[in-house]
NUPA-960592 format. One record per residue (C-alpha): residue in three letters; x, y, z. Coordinates in steps of 0.001 Angstrom, whole numbers, padded with zeros to 6 digits, always signed. Layout:
! NUPA-960592
ALAXYZ
...
! end
This chain:
! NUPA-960592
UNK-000222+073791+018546
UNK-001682+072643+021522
UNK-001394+069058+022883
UNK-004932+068490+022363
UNK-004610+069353+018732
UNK-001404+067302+018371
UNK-002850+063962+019758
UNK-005927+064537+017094
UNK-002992+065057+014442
UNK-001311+062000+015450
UNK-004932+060040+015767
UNK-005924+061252+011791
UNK-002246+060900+011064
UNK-002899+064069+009569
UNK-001857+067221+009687
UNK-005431+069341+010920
UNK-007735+071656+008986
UNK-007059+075578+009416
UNK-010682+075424+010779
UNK-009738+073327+013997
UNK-008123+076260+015090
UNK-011696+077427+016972
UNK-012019+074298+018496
UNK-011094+074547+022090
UNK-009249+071761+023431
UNK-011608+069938+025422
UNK-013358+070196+022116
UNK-010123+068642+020169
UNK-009999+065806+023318
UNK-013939+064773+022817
UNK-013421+064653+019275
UNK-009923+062371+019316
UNK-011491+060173+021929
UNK-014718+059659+019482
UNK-012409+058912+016800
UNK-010354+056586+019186
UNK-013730+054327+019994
UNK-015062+054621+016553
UNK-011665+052823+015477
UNK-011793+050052+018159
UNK-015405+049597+017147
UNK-014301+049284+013702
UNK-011188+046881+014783
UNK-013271+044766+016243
UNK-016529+044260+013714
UNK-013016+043711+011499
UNK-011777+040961+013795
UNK-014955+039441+013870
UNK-015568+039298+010312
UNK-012514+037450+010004
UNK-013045+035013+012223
UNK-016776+033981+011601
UNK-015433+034193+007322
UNK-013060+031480+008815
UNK-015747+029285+009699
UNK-016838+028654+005637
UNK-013059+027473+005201
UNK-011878+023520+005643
UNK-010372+022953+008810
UNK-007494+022086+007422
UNK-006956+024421+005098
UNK-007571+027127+007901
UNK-003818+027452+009666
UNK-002598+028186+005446
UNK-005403+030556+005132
UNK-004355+032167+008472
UNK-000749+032705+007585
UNK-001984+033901+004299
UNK-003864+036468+006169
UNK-000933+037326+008703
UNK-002931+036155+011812
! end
């Protein structure tokens, strides 16, 4: 296994299909760094839900509801 096919197996924390196998490895490296900004996209929208959703809860009640959370 190559190391371009290994970082995409560590990325999908998945072992990868028998079809990846024809994928060259700058292939495998575009497709684990598309993955890579589609998660930080998806991080942040996440982190931004949170906090605007934060904004509809009492001010007070906001540090509970945060350690609830784990923030």
């Amino acid at each position: 296994m190559s190391d371009a096919a290994r970082q995409l197996s560590d990325t999908l924390r998945a072992p990868l299909p028998a079809a990846f196998d024809q994928l060259t490895d700058t292939d495998l490296a575009e497709l684990d760094r598309h993955l890579k900004a589609g998660m930080a996209r998806r991080r942040e929208a996440l982190d931004a839900a949170i906090g605007s959703s934060l904004d509809i809860v009492p001010r007070l009640m906001r540090p509970a509801i945060k350690k609830a959370l784990g923030l």
